[in-house]
N, C-alpha and C positions, 0 to 999 in steps of 0.2 A: 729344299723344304723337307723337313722330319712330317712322317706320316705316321703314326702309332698305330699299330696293331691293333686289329678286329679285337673284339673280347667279346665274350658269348656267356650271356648269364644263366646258370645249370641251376635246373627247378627237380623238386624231385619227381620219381618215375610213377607210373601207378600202384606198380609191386611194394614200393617203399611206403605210397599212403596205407596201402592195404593193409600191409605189415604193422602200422602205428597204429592204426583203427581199431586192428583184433587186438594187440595189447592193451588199449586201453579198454576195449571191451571187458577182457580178461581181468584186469588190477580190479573196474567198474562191477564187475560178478563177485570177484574176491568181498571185493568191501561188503556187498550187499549182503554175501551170506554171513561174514564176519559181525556186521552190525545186526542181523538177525538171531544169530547165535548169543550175541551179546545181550539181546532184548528177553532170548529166551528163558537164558539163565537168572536175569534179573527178576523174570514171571515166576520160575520156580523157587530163586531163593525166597519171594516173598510169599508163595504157598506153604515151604514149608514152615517159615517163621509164625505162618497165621495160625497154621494146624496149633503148633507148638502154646502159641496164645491162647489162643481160645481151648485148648485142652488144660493149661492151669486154670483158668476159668470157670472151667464144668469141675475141674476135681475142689476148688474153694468154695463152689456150690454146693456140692457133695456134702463137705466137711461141714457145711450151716444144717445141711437140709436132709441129709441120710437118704438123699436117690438124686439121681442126673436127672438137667432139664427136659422139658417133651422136645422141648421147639431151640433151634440153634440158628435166627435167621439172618441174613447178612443185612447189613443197612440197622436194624435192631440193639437196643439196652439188653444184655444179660443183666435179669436182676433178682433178686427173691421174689414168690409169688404175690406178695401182702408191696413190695415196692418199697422196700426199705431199704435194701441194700443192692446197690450196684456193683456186680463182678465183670462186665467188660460193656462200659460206655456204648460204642460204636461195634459189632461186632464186624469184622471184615469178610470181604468176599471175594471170590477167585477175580485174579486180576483180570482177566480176558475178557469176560463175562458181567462180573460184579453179582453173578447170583451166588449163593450160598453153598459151603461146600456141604455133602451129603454129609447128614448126623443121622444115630442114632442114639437116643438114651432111654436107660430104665431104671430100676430103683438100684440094681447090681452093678451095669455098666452102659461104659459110650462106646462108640466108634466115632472116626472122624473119616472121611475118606477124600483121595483127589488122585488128578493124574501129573505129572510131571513130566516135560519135554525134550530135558534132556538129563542126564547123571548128575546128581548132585549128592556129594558127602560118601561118595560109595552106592549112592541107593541109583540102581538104575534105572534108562525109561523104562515106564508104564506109570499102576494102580499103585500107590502107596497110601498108606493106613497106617491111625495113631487109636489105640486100645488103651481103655483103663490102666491103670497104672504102668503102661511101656510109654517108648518114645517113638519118631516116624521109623516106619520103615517099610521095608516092599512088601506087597500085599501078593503073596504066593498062594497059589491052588488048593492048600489048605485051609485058604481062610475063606473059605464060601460061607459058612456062616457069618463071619462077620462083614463081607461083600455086599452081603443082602441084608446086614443088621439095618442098614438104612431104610429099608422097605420101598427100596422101588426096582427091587426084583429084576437082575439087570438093567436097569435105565428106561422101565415098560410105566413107570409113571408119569401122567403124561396131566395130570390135572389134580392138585391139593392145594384142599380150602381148609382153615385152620378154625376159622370162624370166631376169631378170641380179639378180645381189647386189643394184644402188639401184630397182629398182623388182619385182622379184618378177615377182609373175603379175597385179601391179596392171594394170586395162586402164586404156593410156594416154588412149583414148576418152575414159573418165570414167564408163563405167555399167555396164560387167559385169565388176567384178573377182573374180577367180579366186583360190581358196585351193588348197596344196599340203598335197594328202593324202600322209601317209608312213606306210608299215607296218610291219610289225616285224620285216620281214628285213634288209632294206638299203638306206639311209637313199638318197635323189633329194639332189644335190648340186650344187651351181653349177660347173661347169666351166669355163676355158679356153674365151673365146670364139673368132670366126671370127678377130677381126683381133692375136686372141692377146691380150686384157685380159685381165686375172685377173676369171673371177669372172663372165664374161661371156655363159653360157649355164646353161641344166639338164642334167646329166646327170643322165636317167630309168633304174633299174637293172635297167628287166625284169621286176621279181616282183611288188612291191605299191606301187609309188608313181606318182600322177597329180594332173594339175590339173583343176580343177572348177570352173565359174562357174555350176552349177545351168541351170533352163531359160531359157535366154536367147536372144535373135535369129531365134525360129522364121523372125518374115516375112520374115526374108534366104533362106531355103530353101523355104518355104512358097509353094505358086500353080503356077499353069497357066502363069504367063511367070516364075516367077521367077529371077533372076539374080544367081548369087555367084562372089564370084573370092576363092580361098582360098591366100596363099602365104605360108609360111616358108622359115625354112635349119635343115638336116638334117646332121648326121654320126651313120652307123649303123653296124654292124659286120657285117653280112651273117645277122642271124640271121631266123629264119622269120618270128616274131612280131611287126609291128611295125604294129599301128593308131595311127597319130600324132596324126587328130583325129576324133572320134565323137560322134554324138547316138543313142544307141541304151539302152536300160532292161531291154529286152523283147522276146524274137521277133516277138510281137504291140504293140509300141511302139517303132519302131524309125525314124529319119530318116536319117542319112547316116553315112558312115566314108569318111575317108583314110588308104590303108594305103598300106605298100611290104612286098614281098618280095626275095630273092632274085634274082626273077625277072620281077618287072613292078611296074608303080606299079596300083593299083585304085582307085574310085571309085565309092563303094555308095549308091543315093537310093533310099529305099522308100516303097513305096506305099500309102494309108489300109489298114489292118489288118494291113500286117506281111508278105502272102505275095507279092506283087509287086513286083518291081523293074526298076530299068534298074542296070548295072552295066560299067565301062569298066576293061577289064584289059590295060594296055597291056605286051607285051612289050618293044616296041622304047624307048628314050629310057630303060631302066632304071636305077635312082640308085643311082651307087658308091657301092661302102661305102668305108669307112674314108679317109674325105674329105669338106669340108663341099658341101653340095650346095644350090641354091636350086629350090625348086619350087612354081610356079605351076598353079593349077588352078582352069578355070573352068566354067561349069554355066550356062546358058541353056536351061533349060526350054520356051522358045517357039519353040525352032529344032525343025528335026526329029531323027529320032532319030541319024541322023548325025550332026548338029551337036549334041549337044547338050553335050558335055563337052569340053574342050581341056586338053591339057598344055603349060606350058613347063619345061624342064627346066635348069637352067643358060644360059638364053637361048634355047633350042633350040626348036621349035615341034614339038609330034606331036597331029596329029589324028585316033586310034582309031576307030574305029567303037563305039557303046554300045551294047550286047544289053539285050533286053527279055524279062522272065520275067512271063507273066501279060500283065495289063492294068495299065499304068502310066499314069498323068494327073497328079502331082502328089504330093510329098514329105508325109508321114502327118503330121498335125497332133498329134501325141504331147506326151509330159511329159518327154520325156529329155533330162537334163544333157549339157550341153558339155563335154566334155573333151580335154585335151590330154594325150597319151602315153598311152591307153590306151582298150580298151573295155573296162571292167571289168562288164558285165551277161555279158561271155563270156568274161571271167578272163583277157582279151589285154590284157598288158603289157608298152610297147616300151621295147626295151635300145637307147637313142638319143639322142646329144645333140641338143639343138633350142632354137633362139633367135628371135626377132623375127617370131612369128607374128601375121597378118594376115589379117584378114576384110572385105570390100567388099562391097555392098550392090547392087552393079553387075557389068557385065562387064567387063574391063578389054581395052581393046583389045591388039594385038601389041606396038606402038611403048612404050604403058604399061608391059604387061610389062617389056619392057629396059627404060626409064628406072627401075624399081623392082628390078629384078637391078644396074643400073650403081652402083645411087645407093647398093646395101644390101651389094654384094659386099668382101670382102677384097681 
Protein backbone atom coordinates (compact mmCIF):
# COMPACT_ATOMS: atom_id res chain seq x y z
CA UNK A 1 0.00 0.00 0.00
CA UNK A 2 1.44 3.68 -1.27
CA UNK A 3 1.11 6.09 1.63
CA UNK A 4 1.81 9.77 0.41
CA UNK A 5 3.58 12.10 1.98
CA UNK A 6 2.58 14.53 4.83
CA UNK A 7 2.23 17.96 3.10
CA UNK A 8 2.08 21.01 5.48
CA UNK A 9 0.29 24.10 4.08
CA UNK A 10 2.95 27.49 4.67
CA UNK A 11 0.57 30.58 5.74
CA UNK A 12 2.54 33.62 6.09
CA UNK A 13 4.56 34.71 9.17
CA UNK A 14 3.64 37.82 11.17
CA UNK A 15 6.87 39.78 10.10
CA UNK A 16 5.56 39.25 6.32
CA UNK A 17 1.74 40.75 7.37
CA UNK A 18 3.63 43.41 9.08
CA UNK A 19 5.56 44.07 6.28
CA UNK A 20 2.44 44.20 3.64
CA UNK A 21 0.40 46.57 6.12
CA UNK A 22 3.12 49.23 6.27
CA UNK A 23 3.39 49.17 2.56
CA UNK A 24 0.16 49.60 1.99
CA UNK A 25 -0.04 52.05 4.71
CA UNK A 26 2.77 53.89 2.86
CA UNK A 27 1.33 53.65 -1.16
CA UNK A 28 -2.35 54.72 1.15
CA UNK A 29 -0.27 58.09 2.51
CA UNK A 30 1.30 58.57 -0.83
CA UNK A 31 -2.02 58.83 -2.59
CA UNK A 32 -3.58 60.91 0.07
CA UNK A 33 -1.06 63.47 -0.20
CA UNK A 34 -0.83 63.06 -3.95
CA UNK A 35 -4.63 63.68 -4.33
CA UNK A 36 -4.49 66.54 -1.92
CA UNK A 37 -1.69 68.21 -3.84
CA UNK A 38 -3.87 67.65 -6.77
CA UNK A 39 -7.04 69.32 -5.21
CA UNK A 40 -4.73 72.04 -4.09
CA UNK A 41 -3.42 73.06 -7.39
CA UNK A 42 -6.85 72.74 -8.85
CA UNK A 43 -7.98 75.50 -5.72
CA UNK A 44 -5.12 77.73 -6.84
CA UNK A 45 -5.33 77.56 -10.49
CA UNK A 46 -8.93 78.59 -10.13
CA UNK A 47 -7.92 81.56 -7.84
CA UNK A 48 -5.72 82.78 -9.94
CA UNK A 49 -7.92 82.42 -13.14
CA UNK A 50 -10.81 84.43 -10.99
CA UNK A 51 -8.27 87.27 -9.99
CA UNK A 52 -7.45 87.36 -13.78
CA UNK A 53 -11.54 87.49 -14.43
CA UNK A 54 -12.76 89.70 -12.35
CA UNK A 55 -9.65 92.18 -12.85
CA UNK A 56 -10.88 92.55 -16.70
CA UNK A 57 -14.03 93.29 -15.36
CA UNK A 58 -13.18 96.15 -13.09
CA UNK A 59 -10.80 97.60 -15.89
CA UNK A 60 -14.17 97.58 -18.59
CA UNK A 61 -15.87 99.14 -15.74
CA UNK A 62 -13.27 101.65 -15.68
CA UNK A 63 -13.22 102.30 -19.28
CA UNK A 64 -17.52 102.97 -19.04
CA UNK A 65 -17.19 104.66 -15.76
CA UNK A 66 -13.70 106.60 -15.20
CA UNK A 67 -13.21 105.04 -11.44
CA UNK A 68 -13.29 101.18 -10.25
CA UNK A 69 -16.25 99.77 -8.37
CA UNK A 70 -16.61 100.40 -4.28
CA UNK A 71 -17.97 96.68 -3.83
CA UNK A 72 -16.36 93.30 -5.61
CA UNK A 73 -18.59 90.74 -3.88
CA UNK A 74 -18.63 87.03 -4.65
CA UNK A 75 -22.10 85.38 -5.30
CA UNK A 76 -22.87 89.29 -6.83
CA UNK A 77 -23.70 90.95 -10.84
CA UNK A 78 -20.82 93.39 -11.54
CA UNK A 79 -22.75 95.96 -13.31
CA UNK A 80 -22.87 99.76 -13.92
CA UNK A 81 -24.41 101.79 -11.15
CA UNK A 82 -27.92 102.90 -13.20
CA UNK A 83 -27.99 98.63 -13.98
CA UNK A 84 -27.52 98.84 -17.38
CA UNK A 85 -24.83 97.09 -18.11
CA UNK A 86 -23.47 93.85 -16.83
CA UNK A 87 -19.38 93.27 -16.63
CA UNK A 88 -19.37 89.93 -14.77
CA UNK A 89 -22.76 87.98 -14.37
CA UNK A 90 -21.87 85.84 -11.16
CA UNK A 91 -18.75 87.27 -9.61
CA UNK A 92 -16.76 84.22 -8.21
CA UNK A 93 -15.36 83.58 -4.95
CA UNK A 94 -12.41 81.73 -3.32
CA UNK A 95 -12.88 78.29 -3.81
CA UNK A 96 -12.35 76.97 -0.14
CA UNK A 97 -14.59 79.42 1.36
CA UNK A 98 -16.88 80.97 -1.39
CA UNK A 99 -16.44 84.34 0.27
CA UNK A 100 -15.07 87.04 -1.71
CA UNK A 101 -11.52 87.74 -2.54
CA UNK A 102 -10.22 91.05 -0.76
CA UNK A 103 -10.78 94.18 -3.22
CA UNK A 104 -9.96 97.39 -3.20
CA UNK A 105 -11.21 100.17 -5.66
CA UNK A 106 -11.05 103.89 -6.14
CA UNK A 107 -11.52 106.30 -8.78
CA UNK A 108 -7.27 105.80 -9.79
CA UNK A 109 -7.01 102.16 -8.95
CA UNK A 110 -7.89 98.41 -7.65
CA UNK A 111 -6.20 95.76 -6.04
CA UNK A 112 -7.24 92.25 -5.91
CA UNK A 113 -5.77 90.25 -3.32
CA UNK A 114 -5.62 86.12 -2.28
CA UNK A 115 -3.33 83.41 -0.97
CA UNK A 116 -2.26 80.44 -2.83
CA UNK A 117 -1.19 76.90 -1.62
CA UNK A 118 1.02 75.98 -3.51
CA UNK A 119 3.46 77.40 -6.64
CA UNK A 120 1.72 78.11 -9.52
CA UNK A 121 3.26 79.66 -12.88
CA UNK A 122 6.45 80.61 -10.99
CA UNK A 123 4.52 82.66 -8.28
CA UNK A 124 5.26 81.07 -5.06
CA UNK A 125 3.28 80.10 -1.78
CA UNK A 126 1.86 82.79 0.10
CA UNK A 127 -0.12 86.51 -0.59
CA UNK A 128 -0.41 87.26 -4.23
CA UNK A 129 -1.86 90.33 -5.75
CA UNK A 130 -3.37 91.73 -9.10
CA UNK A 131 -2.81 95.89 -9.43
CA UNK A 132 -4.32 98.12 -11.99
CA UNK A 133 -3.08 97.74 -14.93
CA UNK A 134 -0.23 94.55 -14.08
CA UNK A 135 -1.15 90.93 -14.06
CA UNK A 136 -1.01 88.20 -10.71
CA UNK A 137 1.91 88.17 -9.05
CA UNK A 138 3.59 87.83 -5.44
CA UNK A 139 2.74 90.35 -3.25
CA UNK A 140 6.21 91.25 -1.62
CA UNK A 141 6.95 93.57 1.51
CA UNK A 142 6.80 96.39 -0.67
CA UNK A 143 3.58 96.18 -1.25
CA UNK A 144 1.90 97.16 2.23
CA UNK A 145 0.24 99.74 0.70
CA UNK A 146 -1.40 97.94 -1.49
CA UNK A 147 -1.96 94.81 1.26
CA UNK A 148 -3.93 97.15 3.21
CA UNK A 149 -5.59 98.87 -0.06
CA UNK A 150 -8.38 96.47 0.87
CA UNK A 151 -9.02 97.88 4.26
CA UNK A 152 -9.10 95.43 6.62
CA UNK A 153 -5.78 96.29 7.89
CA UNK A 154 -4.13 92.85 8.23
CA UNK A 155 -7.34 90.79 8.30
CA UNK A 156 -8.46 92.99 11.80
CA UNK A 157 -11.87 93.32 9.86
CA UNK A 158 -14.05 91.39 11.43
CA UNK A 159 -17.62 93.03 10.67
CA UNK A 160 -18.77 95.09 7.08
CA UNK A 161 -22.20 96.09 6.36
CA UNK A 162 -22.54 97.69 2.99
CA UNK A 163 -26.07 98.69 3.46
CA UNK A 164 -26.95 99.02 -0.39
CA UNK A 165 -29.60 97.35 -2.84
CA UNK A 166 -26.62 94.36 -4.03
CA UNK A 167 -25.57 93.26 -0.71
CA UNK A 168 -28.01 94.38 2.08
CA UNK A 169 -26.98 94.17 5.52
CA UNK A 170 -25.11 90.89 4.30
CA UNK A 171 -21.68 91.21 6.35
CA UNK A 172 -19.19 91.34 3.78
CA UNK A 173 -16.78 89.47 6.56
CA UNK A 174 -18.70 86.37 6.00
CA UNK A 175 -20.25 85.60 9.63
CA UNK A 176 -22.54 88.17 11.12
CA UNK A 177 -25.05 88.97 8.75
CA UNK A 178 -27.62 91.31 9.60
CA UNK A 179 -31.50 91.23 8.80
CA UNK A 180 -33.62 94.36 8.20
CA UNK A 181 -36.28 94.68 10.68
CA UNK A 182 -39.39 96.98 9.31
CA UNK A 183 -42.26 98.13 11.14
CA UNK A 184 -45.41 99.14 10.34
CA UNK A 185 -45.06 102.86 10.16
CA UNK A 186 -42.65 103.53 7.63
CA UNK A 187 -41.04 101.26 5.66
CA UNK A 188 -36.27 101.68 6.01
CA UNK A 189 -35.44 102.30 2.20
CA UNK A 190 -32.18 102.29 0.11
CA UNK A 191 -31.41 105.64 -0.63
CA UNK A 192 -29.12 107.62 -2.85
CA UNK A 193 -25.60 106.82 -1.97
CA UNK A 194 -22.53 109.11 -0.95
CA UNK A 195 -21.06 108.90 -4.49
CA UNK A 196 -24.85 109.29 -5.76
CA UNK A 197 -25.54 105.46 -7.01
CA UNK A 198 -28.96 104.75 -6.87
CA UNK A 199 -29.74 102.56 -4.31
CA UNK A 200 -26.57 103.07 -2.41
CA UNK A 201 -27.32 103.40 1.15
CA UNK A 202 -30.31 102.90 4.13
CA UNK A 203 -32.50 105.34 4.69
CA UNK A 204 -33.45 104.50 8.43
CA UNK A 205 -37.04 106.49 9.15
CA UNK A 206 -36.85 107.05 12.76
CA UNK A 207 -40.00 105.24 14.14
CA UNK A 208 -39.65 101.42 13.81
CA UNK A 209 -36.99 100.25 11.42
CA UNK A 210 -33.31 98.67 12.22
CA UNK A 211 -30.75 96.08 11.45
CA UNK A 212 -29.92 93.38 13.59
CA UNK A 213 -27.15 90.69 13.57
CA UNK A 214 -28.24 89.22 16.90
CA UNK A 215 -25.25 88.63 19.60
CA UNK A 216 -22.27 88.89 17.70
CA UNK A 217 -18.50 90.06 18.24
CA UNK A 218 -18.81 90.43 22.07
CA UNK A 219 -14.73 89.80 22.24
CA UNK A 220 -14.31 92.97 19.89
CA UNK A 221 -15.64 95.07 23.15
CA UNK A 222 -15.22 92.51 25.66
CA UNK A 223 -11.56 92.76 28.28
CA UNK A 224 -9.61 94.87 30.27
CA UNK A 225 -7.29 95.74 26.94
CA UNK A 226 -9.93 95.41 24.61
CA UNK A 227 -9.67 97.33 21.22
CA UNK A 228 -12.37 98.48 18.66
CA UNK A 229 -12.33 100.99 15.83
CA UNK A 230 -15.91 101.47 14.62
CA UNK A 231 -16.50 103.68 11.44
CA UNK A 232 -19.16 104.39 8.84
CA UNK A 233 -20.63 107.39 6.83
CA UNK A 234 -23.68 109.26 8.13
CA UNK A 235 -26.17 111.74 6.62
CA UNK A 236 -28.64 112.96 9.31
CA UNK A 237 -30.98 115.62 9.65
CA UNK A 238 -30.27 117.24 12.93
CA UNK A 239 -32.85 115.56 14.97
CA UNK A 240 -32.35 114.61 18.83
CA UNK A 241 -32.55 110.86 18.34
CA UNK A 242 -30.07 109.34 16.67
CA UNK A 243 -28.22 105.87 18.25
CA UNK A 244 -26.57 104.57 14.96
CA UNK A 245 -24.88 101.58 16.56
CA UNK A 246 -25.84 99.74 19.87
CA UNK A 247 -25.43 96.54 22.00
CA UNK A 248 -27.81 97.27 24.69
CA UNK A 249 -31.24 94.70 25.72
CA UNK A 250 -31.50 95.96 29.12
CA UNK A 251 -30.67 98.65 31.75
CA UNK A 252 -29.14 95.74 33.45
CA UNK A 253 -27.68 94.12 29.98
CA UNK A 254 -26.26 96.78 28.37
CA UNK A 255 -22.70 97.08 26.21
CA UNK A 256 -22.10 99.89 24.10
CA UNK A 257 -23.93 102.82 21.94
CA UNK A 258 -22.77 105.22 19.02
CA UNK A 259 -24.87 108.10 19.06
CA UNK A 260 -24.88 111.69 17.47
CA UNK A 261 -26.85 114.59 18.63
CA UNK A 262 -27.44 117.94 17.70
CA UNK A 263 -24.86 118.78 19.75
CA UNK A 264 -22.07 116.18 20.17
CA UNK A 265 -21.01 112.80 18.90
CA UNK A 266 -21.26 110.18 22.36
CA UNK A 267 -19.77 107.02 23.20
CA UNK A 268 -21.52 104.67 25.87
CA UNK A 269 -19.28 101.39 27.18
CA UNK A 270 -20.94 99.76 30.30
CA UNK A 271 -19.99 98.11 32.91
CA UNK A 272 -20.65 94.24 34.23
CA UNK A 273 -24.34 94.87 35.56
CA UNK A 274 -25.49 97.75 33.81
CA UNK A 275 -24.87 100.79 36.44
CA UNK A 276 -21.35 101.82 35.44
CA UNK A 277 -19.93 103.42 32.73
CA UNK A 278 -17.33 105.34 30.94
CA UNK A 279 -18.99 107.64 28.63
CA UNK A 280 -17.27 110.32 25.81
CA UNK A 281 -19.55 113.19 24.84
CA UNK A 282 -17.83 115.18 22.60
CA UNK A 283 -18.95 118.69 21.80
CA UNK A 284 -16.43 119.76 19.64
CA UNK A 285 -15.89 117.82 16.11
CA UNK A 286 -20.00 117.69 16.00
CA UNK A 287 -21.38 115.83 12.59
CA UNK A 288 -23.34 118.23 10.23
CA UNK A 289 -26.41 117.39 9.47
CA UNK A 290 -27.67 117.37 6.24
CA UNK A 291 -24.51 116.23 4.57
CA UNK A 292 -22.63 112.82 4.38
CA UNK A 293 -20.21 112.68 7.19
CA UNK A 294 -17.45 109.80 7.77
CA UNK A 295 -16.87 108.87 11.41
CA UNK A 296 -14.35 106.98 13.01
CA UNK A 297 -14.26 105.90 16.63
CA UNK A 298 -11.97 104.12 18.40
CA UNK A 299 -12.07 102.52 22.08
CA UNK A 300 -8.78 101.04 23.74
CA UNK A 301 -9.60 99.89 26.87
CA UNK A 302 -6.02 99.55 28.07
CA UNK A 303 -5.02 103.25 27.79
CA UNK A 304 -6.11 105.30 30.72
CA UNK A 305 -9.09 107.01 31.00
CA UNK A 306 -8.04 109.83 28.93
CA UNK A 307 -7.08 107.83 26.20
CA UNK A 308 -9.46 105.71 26.11
CA UNK A 309 -11.75 106.67 23.21
CA UNK A 310 -10.76 108.84 20.06
CA UNK A 311 -12.73 110.38 17.38
CA UNK A 312 -12.14 111.06 13.65
CA UNK A 313 -14.54 113.10 12.16
CA UNK A 314 -14.28 113.67 8.46
CA UNK A 315 -10.45 113.17 8.84
CA UNK A 316 -10.19 115.46 11.62
CA UNK A 317 -8.74 113.95 14.95
CA UNK A 318 -10.61 114.94 18.60
CA UNK A 319 -9.40 113.58 21.48
CA UNK A 320 -12.22 114.23 24.48
CA UNK A 321 -11.68 113.25 27.67
CA UNK A 322 -14.05 110.07 28.83
CA UNK A 323 -16.04 110.41 32.19
CA UNK A 324 -16.24 107.57 34.49
CA UNK A 325 -19.69 106.81 36.50
CA UNK A 326 -18.98 104.18 39.17
CA UNK A 327 -16.33 101.73 38.85
CA UNK A 328 -15.62 100.87 35.32
CA UNK A 329 -13.07 97.78 34.37
CA UNK A 330 -14.44 96.33 31.20
CA UNK A 331 -17.53 96.18 28.76
CA UNK A 332 -20.62 93.85 30.44
CA UNK A 333 -20.51 90.50 28.97
CA UNK A 334 -24.26 90.60 28.24
CA UNK A 335 -26.62 88.95 25.47
CA UNK A 336 -27.51 92.10 23.40
CA UNK A 337 -27.95 92.33 19.84
CA UNK A 338 -26.04 94.29 17.42
CA UNK A 339 -27.79 96.78 15.92
CA UNK A 340 -27.54 99.32 13.32
CA UNK A 341 -29.95 102.55 13.41
CA UNK A 342 -31.35 102.09 16.45
CA UNK A 343 -31.39 101.08 20.25
CA UNK A 344 -34.56 99.71 20.40
CA UNK A 345 -34.48 98.20 24.30
CA UNK A 346 -35.11 102.23 24.69
CA UNK A 347 -37.51 102.86 21.63
CA UNK A 348 -34.44 105.18 20.02
CA UNK A 349 -34.78 105.10 16.46
CA UNK A 350 -32.39 107.13 14.08
CA UNK A 351 -33.92 109.23 11.29
CA UNK A 352 -30.42 108.75 9.19
CA UNK A 353 -28.97 107.80 6.19
CA UNK A 354 -26.08 105.42 6.67
CA UNK A 355 -23.82 103.16 4.43
CA UNK A 356 -20.57 101.09 4.68
CA UNK A 357 -20.39 100.34 8.28
CA UNK A 358 -17.29 98.85 9.81
CA UNK A 359 -15.96 97.05 12.75
CA UNK A 360 -12.18 96.24 13.51
CA UNK A 361 -11.06 94.11 15.94
CA UNK A 362 -8.00 96.54 16.60
CA UNK A 363 -7.23 100.20 16.94
CA UNK A 364 -6.77 101.76 13.93
CA UNK A 365 -3.98 104.13 14.03
CA UNK A 366 -4.34 108.12 12.67
CA UNK A 367 -2.59 107.54 9.11
CA UNK A 368 -5.25 104.26 8.94
CA UNK A 369 -7.85 106.48 9.79
CA UNK A 370 -7.24 108.79 6.48
CA UNK A 371 -6.29 106.03 4.20
CA UNK A 372 -9.99 104.49 5.26
CA UNK A 373 -11.70 108.31 4.93
CA UNK A 374 -9.40 108.77 1.51
CA UNK A 375 -10.18 105.47 0.06
CA UNK A 376 -14.19 105.43 1.20
CA UNK A 377 -15.06 109.26 0.58
CA UNK A 378 -17.16 110.89 -2.31
Amino acid sequence: MFISPKTTKQGFTLIELLVVIVIIGILATMATIAMRGTRANARDAKRISDLKQIANAVELYYADNNSYPNFVTAGNTLASLDGTKVYMKKVPGDPSTSTSYAYYGSTSRFTLRTTIEKSVDNIPIGPVIVTSGGGVRQALNTDNSYMNADLTFGSTLVGHWALDSNTGSRDLTGSNNGSLVVGATVNTVTSTGRFNETDGSYSFDGVDDYVTMGDVLDSVFIGTDAKTTISFWVYHDGSSSNDLISKYSSSSNRQVRVLIRPSYVGFYAYHLGGSDFIYNNSSSGTVPANQWNHVVLVYDNSQALSGKVVWYLNNVKYSPTATMTGTFTQVSDGTAALQIGAMTASSIYTKSIMSDVRIYNRVLLQSEASQLYNATRP
